[in-house]
C-alpha positions in Angstrom: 0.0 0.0 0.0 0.8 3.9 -0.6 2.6 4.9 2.3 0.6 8.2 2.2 -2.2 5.8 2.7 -1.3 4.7 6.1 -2.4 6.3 8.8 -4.1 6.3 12.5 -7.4 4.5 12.1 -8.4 6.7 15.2 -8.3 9.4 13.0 -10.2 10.2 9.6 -8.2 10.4 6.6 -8.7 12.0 3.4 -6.9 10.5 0.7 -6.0 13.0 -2.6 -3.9 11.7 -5.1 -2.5 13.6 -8.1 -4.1 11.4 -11.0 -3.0 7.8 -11.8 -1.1 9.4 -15.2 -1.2 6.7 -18.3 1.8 6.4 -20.3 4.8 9.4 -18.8 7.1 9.9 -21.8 10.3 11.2 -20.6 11.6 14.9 -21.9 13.1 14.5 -25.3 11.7 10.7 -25.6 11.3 10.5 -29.8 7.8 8.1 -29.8 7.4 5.5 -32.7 5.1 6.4 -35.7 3.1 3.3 -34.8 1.6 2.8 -31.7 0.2 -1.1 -31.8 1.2 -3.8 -29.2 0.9 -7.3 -29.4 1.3 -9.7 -26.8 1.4 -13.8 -25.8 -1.5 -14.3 -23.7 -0.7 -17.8 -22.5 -3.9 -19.0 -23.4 -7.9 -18.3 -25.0 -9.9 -16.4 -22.0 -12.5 -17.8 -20.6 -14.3 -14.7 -19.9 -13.3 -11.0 -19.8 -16.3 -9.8 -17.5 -15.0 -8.8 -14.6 -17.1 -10.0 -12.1 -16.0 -13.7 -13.1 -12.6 -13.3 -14.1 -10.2 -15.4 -12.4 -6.9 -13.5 -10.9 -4.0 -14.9 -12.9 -6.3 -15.9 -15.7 -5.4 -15.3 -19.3 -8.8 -13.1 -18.9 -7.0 -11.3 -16.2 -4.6 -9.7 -18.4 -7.0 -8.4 -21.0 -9.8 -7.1 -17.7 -7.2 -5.1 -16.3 -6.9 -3.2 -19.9 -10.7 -2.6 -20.7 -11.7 -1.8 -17.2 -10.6 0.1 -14.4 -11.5 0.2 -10.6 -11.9 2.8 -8.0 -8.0 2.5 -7.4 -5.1 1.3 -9.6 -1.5 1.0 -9.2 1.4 3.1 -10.8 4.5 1.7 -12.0 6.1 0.7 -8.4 2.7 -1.1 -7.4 1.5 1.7 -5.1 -2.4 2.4 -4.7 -3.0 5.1 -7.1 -6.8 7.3 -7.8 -8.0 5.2 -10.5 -12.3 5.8 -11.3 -12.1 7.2 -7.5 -10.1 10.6 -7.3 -10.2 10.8 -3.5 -11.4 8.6 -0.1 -11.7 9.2 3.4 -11.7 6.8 5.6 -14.0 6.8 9.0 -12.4 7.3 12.4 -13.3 3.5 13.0 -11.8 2.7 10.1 -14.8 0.6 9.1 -16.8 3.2 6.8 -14.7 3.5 3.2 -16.1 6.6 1.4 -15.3 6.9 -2.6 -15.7 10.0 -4.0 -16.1 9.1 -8.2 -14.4 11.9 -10.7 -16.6 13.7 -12.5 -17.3 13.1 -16.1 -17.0 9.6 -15.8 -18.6 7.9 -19.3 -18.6 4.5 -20.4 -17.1 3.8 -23.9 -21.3 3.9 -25.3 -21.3 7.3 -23.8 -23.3 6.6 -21.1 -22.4 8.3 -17.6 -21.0 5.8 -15.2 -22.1 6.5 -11.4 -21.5 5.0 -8.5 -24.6 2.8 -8.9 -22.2 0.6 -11.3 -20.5 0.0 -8.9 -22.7 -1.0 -6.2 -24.5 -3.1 -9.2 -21.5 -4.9 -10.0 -20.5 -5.9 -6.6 -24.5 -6.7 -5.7 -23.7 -8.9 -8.8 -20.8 -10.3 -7.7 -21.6 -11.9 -4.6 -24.7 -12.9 -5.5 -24.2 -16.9 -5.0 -27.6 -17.2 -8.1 -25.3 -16.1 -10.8 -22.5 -19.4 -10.6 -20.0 -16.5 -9.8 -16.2 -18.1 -8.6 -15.1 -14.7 -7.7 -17.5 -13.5 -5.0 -15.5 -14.4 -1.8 -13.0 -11.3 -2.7 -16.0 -9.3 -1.0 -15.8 -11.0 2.1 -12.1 -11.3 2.3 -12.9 -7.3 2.0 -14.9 -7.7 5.0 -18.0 -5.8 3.5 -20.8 -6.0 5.2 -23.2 -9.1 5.1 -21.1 -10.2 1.9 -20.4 -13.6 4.0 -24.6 -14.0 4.6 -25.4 -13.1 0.9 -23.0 -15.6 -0.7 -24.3 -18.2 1.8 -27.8 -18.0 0.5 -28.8 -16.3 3.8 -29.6 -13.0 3.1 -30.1 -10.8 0.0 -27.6 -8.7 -1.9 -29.5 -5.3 -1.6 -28.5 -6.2 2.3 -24.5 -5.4 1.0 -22.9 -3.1 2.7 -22.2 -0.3 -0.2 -24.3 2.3 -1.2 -24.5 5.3 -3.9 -26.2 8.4 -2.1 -25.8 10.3 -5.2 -24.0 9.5 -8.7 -20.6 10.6 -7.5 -20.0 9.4 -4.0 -19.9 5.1 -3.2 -19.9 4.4 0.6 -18.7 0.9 1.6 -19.5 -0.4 5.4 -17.1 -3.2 6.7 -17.5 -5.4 9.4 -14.9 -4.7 11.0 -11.2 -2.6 9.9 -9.5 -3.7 7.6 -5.5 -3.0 6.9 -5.4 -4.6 2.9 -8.8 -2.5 1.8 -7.7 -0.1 0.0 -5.0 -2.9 -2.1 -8.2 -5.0 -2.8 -9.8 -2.2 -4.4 -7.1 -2.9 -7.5 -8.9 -6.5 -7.9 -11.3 -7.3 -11.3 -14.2 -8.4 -9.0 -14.6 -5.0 -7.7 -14.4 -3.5 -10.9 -17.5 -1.9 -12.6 -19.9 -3.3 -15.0 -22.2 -1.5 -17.6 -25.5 -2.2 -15.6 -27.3 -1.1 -18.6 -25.9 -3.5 -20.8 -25.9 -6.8 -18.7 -29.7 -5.9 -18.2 -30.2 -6.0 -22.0 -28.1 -8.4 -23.3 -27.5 -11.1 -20.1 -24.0 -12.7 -20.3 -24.1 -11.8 -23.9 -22.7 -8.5 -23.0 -19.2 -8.8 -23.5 -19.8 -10.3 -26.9 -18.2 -7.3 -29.5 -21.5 -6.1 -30.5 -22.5 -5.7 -26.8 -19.4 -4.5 -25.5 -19.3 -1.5 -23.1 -16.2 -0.7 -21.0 -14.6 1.8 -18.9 -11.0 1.4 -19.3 -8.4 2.9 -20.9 -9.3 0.6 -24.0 -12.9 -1.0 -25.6 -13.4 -4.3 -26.9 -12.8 -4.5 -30.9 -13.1 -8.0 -31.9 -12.6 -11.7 -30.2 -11.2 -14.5 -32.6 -12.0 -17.9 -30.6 -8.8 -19.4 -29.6 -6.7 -17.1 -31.9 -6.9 -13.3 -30.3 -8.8 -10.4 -28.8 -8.3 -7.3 -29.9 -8.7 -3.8 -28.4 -8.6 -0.4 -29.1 -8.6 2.8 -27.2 -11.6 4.5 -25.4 -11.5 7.9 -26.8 -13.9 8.3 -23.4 -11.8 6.7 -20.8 -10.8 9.9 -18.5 -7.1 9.8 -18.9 -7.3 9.1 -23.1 -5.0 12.2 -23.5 -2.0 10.7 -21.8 -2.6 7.2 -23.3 0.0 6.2 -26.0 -0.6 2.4 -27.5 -3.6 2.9 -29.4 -4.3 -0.8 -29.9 -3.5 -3.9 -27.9 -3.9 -7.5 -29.7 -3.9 -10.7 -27.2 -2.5 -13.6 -28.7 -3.9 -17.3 -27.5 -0.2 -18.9 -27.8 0.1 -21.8 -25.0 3.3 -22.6 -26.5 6.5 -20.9 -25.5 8.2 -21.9 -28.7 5.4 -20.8 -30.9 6.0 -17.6 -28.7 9.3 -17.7 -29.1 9.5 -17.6 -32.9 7.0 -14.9 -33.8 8.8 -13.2 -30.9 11.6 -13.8 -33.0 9.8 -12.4 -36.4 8.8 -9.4 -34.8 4.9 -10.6 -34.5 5.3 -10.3 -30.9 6.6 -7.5 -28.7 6.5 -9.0 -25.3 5.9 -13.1 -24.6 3.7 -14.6 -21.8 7.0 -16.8 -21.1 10.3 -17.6 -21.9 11.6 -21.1 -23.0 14.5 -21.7 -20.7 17.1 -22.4 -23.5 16.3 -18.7 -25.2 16.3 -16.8 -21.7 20.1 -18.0 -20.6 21.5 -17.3 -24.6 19.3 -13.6 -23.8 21.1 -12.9 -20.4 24.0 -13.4 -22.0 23.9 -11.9 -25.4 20.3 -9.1 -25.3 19.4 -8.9 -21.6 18.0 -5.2 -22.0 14.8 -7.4 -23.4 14.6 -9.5 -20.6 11.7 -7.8 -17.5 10.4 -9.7 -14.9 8.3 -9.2 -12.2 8.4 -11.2 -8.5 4.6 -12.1 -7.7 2.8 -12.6 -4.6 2.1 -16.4 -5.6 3.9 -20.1 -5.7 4.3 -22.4 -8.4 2.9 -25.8 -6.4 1.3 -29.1 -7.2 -2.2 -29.9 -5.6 -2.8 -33.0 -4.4 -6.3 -34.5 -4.2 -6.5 -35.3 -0.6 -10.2 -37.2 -1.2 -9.2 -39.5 -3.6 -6.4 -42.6 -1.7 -3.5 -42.6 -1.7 -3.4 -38.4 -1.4 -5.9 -38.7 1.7 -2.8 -40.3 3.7 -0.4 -36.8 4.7 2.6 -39.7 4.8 2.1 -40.0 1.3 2.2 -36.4 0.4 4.9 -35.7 2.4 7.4 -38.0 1.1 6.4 -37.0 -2.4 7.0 -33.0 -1.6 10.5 -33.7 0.6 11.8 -35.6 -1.8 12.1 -33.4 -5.0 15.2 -31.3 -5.1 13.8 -28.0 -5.2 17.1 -26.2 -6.3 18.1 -28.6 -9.4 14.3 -27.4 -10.5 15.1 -24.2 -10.2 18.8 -23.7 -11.4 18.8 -26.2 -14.1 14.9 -26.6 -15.3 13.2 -23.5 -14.4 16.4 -21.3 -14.4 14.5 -17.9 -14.7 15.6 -16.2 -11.0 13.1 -18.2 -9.4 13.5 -19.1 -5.5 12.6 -22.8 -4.1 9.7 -22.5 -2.7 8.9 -24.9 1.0 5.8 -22.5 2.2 2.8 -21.5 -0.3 3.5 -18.0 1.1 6.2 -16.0 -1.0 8.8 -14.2 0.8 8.2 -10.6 -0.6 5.6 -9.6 2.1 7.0 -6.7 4.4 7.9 -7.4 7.8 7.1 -11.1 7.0 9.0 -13.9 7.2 7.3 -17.2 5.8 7.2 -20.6 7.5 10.5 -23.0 6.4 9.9 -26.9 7.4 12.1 -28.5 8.9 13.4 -30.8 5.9 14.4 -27.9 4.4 17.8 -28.1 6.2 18.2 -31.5 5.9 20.7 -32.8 2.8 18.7 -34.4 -0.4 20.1 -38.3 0.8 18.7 -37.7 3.8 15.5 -36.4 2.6 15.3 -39.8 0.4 16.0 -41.9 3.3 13.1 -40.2 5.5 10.4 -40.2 2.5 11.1 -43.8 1.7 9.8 -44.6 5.5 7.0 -42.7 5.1 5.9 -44.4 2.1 6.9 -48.1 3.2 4.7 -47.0 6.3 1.7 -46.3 4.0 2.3 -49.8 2.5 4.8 -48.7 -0.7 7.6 -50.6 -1.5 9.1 -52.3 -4.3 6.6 -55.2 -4.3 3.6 -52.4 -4.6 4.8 -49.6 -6.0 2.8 -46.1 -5.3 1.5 -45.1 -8.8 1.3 -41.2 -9.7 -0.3 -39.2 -12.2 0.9 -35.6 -13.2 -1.2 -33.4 -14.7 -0.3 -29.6 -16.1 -1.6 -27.4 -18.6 -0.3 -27.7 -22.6 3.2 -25.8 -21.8 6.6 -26.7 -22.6 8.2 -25.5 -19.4 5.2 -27.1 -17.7 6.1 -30.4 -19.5 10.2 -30.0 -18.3 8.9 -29.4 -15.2 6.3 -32.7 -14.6 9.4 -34.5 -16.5 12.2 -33.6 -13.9 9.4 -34.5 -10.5 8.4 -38.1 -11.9 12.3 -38.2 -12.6 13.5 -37.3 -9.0 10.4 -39.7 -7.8 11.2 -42.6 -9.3 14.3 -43.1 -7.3 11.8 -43.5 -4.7 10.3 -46.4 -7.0 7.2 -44.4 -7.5 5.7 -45.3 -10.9 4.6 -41.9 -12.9 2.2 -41.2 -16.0 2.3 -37.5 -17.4 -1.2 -36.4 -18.6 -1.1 -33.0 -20.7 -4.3 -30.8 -21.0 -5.3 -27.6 -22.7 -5.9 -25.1 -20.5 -10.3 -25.1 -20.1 -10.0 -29.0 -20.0 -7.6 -28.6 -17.6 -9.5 -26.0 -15.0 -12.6 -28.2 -15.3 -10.5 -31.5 -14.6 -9.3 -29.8 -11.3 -12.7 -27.7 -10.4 -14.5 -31.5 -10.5 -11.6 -33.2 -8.8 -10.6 -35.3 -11.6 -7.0 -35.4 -10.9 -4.7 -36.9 -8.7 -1.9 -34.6 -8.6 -2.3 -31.5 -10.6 0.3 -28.5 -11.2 -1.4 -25.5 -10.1 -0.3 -21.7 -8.1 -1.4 -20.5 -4.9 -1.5 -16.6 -6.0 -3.0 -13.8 -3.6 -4.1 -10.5 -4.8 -2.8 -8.2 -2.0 0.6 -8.0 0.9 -1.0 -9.9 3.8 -0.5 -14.2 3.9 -4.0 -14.3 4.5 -4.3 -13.6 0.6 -3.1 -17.0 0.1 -3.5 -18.9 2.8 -7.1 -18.3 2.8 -7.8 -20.5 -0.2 -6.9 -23.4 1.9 -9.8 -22.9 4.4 -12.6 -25.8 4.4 -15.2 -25.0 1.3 -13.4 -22.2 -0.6 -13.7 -22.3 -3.9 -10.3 -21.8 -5.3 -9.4 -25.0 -2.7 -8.9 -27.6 -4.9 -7.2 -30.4 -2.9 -10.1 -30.7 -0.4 -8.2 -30.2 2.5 -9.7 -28.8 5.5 -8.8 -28.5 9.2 -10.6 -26.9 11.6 -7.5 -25.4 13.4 -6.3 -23.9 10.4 -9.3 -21.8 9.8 -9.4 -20.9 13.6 -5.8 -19.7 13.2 -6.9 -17.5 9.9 -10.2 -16.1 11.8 -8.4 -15.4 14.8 -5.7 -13.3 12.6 -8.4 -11.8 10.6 -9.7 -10.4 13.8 -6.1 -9.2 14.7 -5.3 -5.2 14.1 -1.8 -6.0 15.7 0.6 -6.4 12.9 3.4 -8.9 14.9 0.9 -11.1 16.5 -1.3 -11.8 13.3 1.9 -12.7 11.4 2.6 -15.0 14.1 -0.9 -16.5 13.8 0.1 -17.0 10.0 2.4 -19.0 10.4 1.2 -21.0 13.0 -1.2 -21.9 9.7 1.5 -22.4 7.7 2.9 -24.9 10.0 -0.5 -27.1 9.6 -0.2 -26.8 5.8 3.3 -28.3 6.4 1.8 -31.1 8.4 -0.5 -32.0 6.0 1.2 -30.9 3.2 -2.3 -30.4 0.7 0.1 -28.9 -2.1 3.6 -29.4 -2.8 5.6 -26.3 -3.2 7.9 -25.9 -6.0 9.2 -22.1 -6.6 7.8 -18.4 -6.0 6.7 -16.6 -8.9 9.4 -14.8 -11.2 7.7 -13.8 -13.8 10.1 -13.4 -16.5 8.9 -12.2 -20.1 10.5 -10.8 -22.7 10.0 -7.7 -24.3 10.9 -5.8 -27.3 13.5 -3.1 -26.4 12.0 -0.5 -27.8 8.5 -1.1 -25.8 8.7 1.4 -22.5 6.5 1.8 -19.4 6.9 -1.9 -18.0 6.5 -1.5 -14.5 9.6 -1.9 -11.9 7.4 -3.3 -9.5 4.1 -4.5 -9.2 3.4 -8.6 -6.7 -0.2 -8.6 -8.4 1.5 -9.1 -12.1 -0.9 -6.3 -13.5 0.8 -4.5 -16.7 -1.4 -1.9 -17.9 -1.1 -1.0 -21.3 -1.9 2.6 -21.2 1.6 2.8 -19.0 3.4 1.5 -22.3 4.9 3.2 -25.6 6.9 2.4 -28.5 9.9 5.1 -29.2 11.6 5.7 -32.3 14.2 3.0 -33.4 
């Protein structure tokens, strides 16, 4: 958060920023004729309305360009005045009021108020509409948000409100540190009210399309690209450069790598770890990444046997050798991971397990008696199989694991899916174990840990232990910095125990990009790269 955003909740604050400038063209900067960007998108979108986009999602990326919440960040990940040119914040800290700029149009013309927003979040945690992202409102700690997505009370009982079209008031529960951050998120992004009332979830279709961003919606080729354009009405237009963005649907990093190559592309979802080590040595200038506030990790499915046995799952994570994956398979600047919480959260240090010390031999030794006391041996071999998402690094990865686990005589299969195949597989619990990220969306461990509570919907392994989610409500209830960090990794300690997911590495996210494309950001753990921050100069 924006240190100018911290401040004694016993005292009301008034938050004015200067405005969250697009693109800032240094003095004397000579821009390119052509002002079009292209980029890898990992994969087709599922959706790009952002009340059902998925943080991390190939939708993400494309959300966070046609839309824009009451807050956005700048180049160094601070909170920056995004719809919202100024807040104050009650002397309880539990009443959140927004006050909207004025002007504010939709790209159909259309004035935007402060009712879209309290629409779109209404919408949002509305548990009728099959919505995945509706428990970002109670991680928010808005009122009744936790009753409505139960079923138990309706949404006009949300605790936001638009007294007039340029003021939204938002209640909480109870104070909460991360707010303002999880104002930044797609879920509590706007949504043409107008337009979903028309057209139903044929609204984002081209024809349909109404945004607020700094771009609009031109054209969506199934499983080939999405293409956008700018918003001549989005209220910082003047400062935007790129006037079009294309999204390319490329879940291979060596088809990536060769239009990259050609010139098609001007900065890759990935890099293929052959082409980033001959870049660092021969063009690094067009190599950017970006640390994230999430962990590469395989799920397990602790329902279906063997995974419900935490012997089993621990001898499987402690014996991979976490640095060989990431110096000489991964290779990008990415740290082993032994805790699902990353270790770029001030004042925060995560939980390490004790087998971290340990040397790999030993490690070996340790997980072959775990596995002989489930009943694995040599004469009945434990049988595993992988699953990951159409990627090549993805693929190295799965190949190096079933490697280091057959020296424990485990027996592997690899099963490769395309990316929607592969979402539904895990969403149904059709997998065994599955490569997967734990990925939070603001600077507290709660933003991860808390998928790992009993009946969340991003938990995918199944796991659930009461203590655990005492541990996370107590911390949630803790203002004290020190001794809710404490609680956290008294949580993490459990998730060692039990070991639901098998860390692998922190997020690096390493792309590469076209040295002539400016405005990447230097900082930014949610991953968001907005286009209207980026230009082309002259060659």
């Amino acid at each position: 958060m924006d240190k100018r955003f911290v401040s004694s909740l016993s005292l009301a604050l008034t938050a004015v920023l200067s405005p969250a400038h697009a693109a800032t063209v240094p003095e004397g900067v000579s821009l390119a004729q052509k002002q079009q960007l292209v980029r890898a998108n990992g994969a087709e979108p599922g959706t790009i309305d952002p009340g059902f986009v998925g943080s991390g999602s190939p939708g993400d990326v494309i959300v966070n360009d046609l839309f824009e919440g009451l807050v956005i960040e700048n180049l160094q990940g601070e909170v920056s005045a995004g719809q919202a040119e100024s807040w104050t914040v009650s002397p309880d800290g539990k009443t959140y009021t927004f006050q909207l700029r004025k002007g504010l149009q939709w790209s159909d013309g259309k004035p935007l108020t402060a009712q879209d927003f309290v629409f779109a979040w209404r919408r949002a945690v509305d548990p009728s509409t099959g919505n995945n992202s509706g428990f970002n409102l109670v991680t928010a700690n808005i009122e009744h948000a936790q009753a409505i997505l139960a079923g138990q009370q309706s949404t006009e009982k949300l605790g936001v409100a638009a007294p007039n079209p340029y003021q939204l008031v938002v209640s909480l529960s109870k104070p909460t540190p991360y707010f303002l951050s999880l104002m930044s998120i797609k879920t509590f992004f706007p949504v043409p009210e107008h337009q979903v009332k028309a057209y139903g979830d044929g609204w984002t279709r081209a024809e349909h399309f109404v945004s607020n961003g700094a771009y609009v919606l031109k054209q969506w080729t199934p499983n080939e690209s999405v293409e956008v354009v700018r918003n001549p009405r989005y209220w910082d237009n003047g400062n935007t450069v790129i006037n079009q963005v294309t999204y390319l649907a490329l879940s291979s990093q060596n088809a990536e790598m060769m239009r990259y190559q050609a010139g098609e592309i001007h900065m890759t979802n990935r890099v293929q770890l052959e082409y980033y080590q001959k870049l660092l040595k021969e063009s690094p200038e067009q190599i950017q990444s970006l640390r994230l506030l999430g962990s590469y990790v395989y799920a397990f499915n602790t329902k279906q046997p063997p995974f419900d046995n935490p012997d089993v799952r621990r001898a499987l994570s402690m014996s991979i050798d976490r640095n060989v994956l990431v110096e000489k398979v991964t290779g990008q600047g990415e740290p082993a991971a032994f805790s699902v919480v990353p270790d770029i959260i001030p004042h925060y240090t995560n939980f390490s397990p004790a087998f971290q010390t340990q040397t790999h031999q030993s490690r070996i030794s340790e997980a072959k008696l775990l596995l002989a006391k489930a009943g694995y041996g040599a004469s009945n071999p434990l049988k595993v199989t992988l699953t990951y998402n159409t990627s090549e690094n993805h693929k190295k990865l799965a190949l190096a694991i079933a490697s280091m686990w057959k020296t424990l005589g485990v027996q592997v299969a690899l099963e490769n899916m395309e990316w929607n195949a592969y979402l539904a597989a895990k969403a149904a619990g059709d997998y065994t174990v599955a490569r997967s990220y734990a990925f939070g969306d603001y600077a507290e461990p709660s933003s991860v840990l808390n998928s790992f509570t009993c009946h969340h919907v991003n938990n995918e392994t199944g796991f659930c232990d009461a203590q655990f989610d005492t541990l996370l409500k107590r911390a949630s209830d803790e203002q004290d910095e020190t001794k809710r960090y404490r609680l956290y990794r008294q949580a993490e300690q459990i998730l060692d125990q039990s070991m639901p997911v098998m860390p692998i590495y922190h997020y690096n996210h390493t792309r590469l990009v076209k040295s002539n494309l400016k405005g990447f950001p230097s900082n930014n753990p949610k991953g968001n790269i907005y286009a209207k921050d980026m230009y082309f100069v002259a060659k």
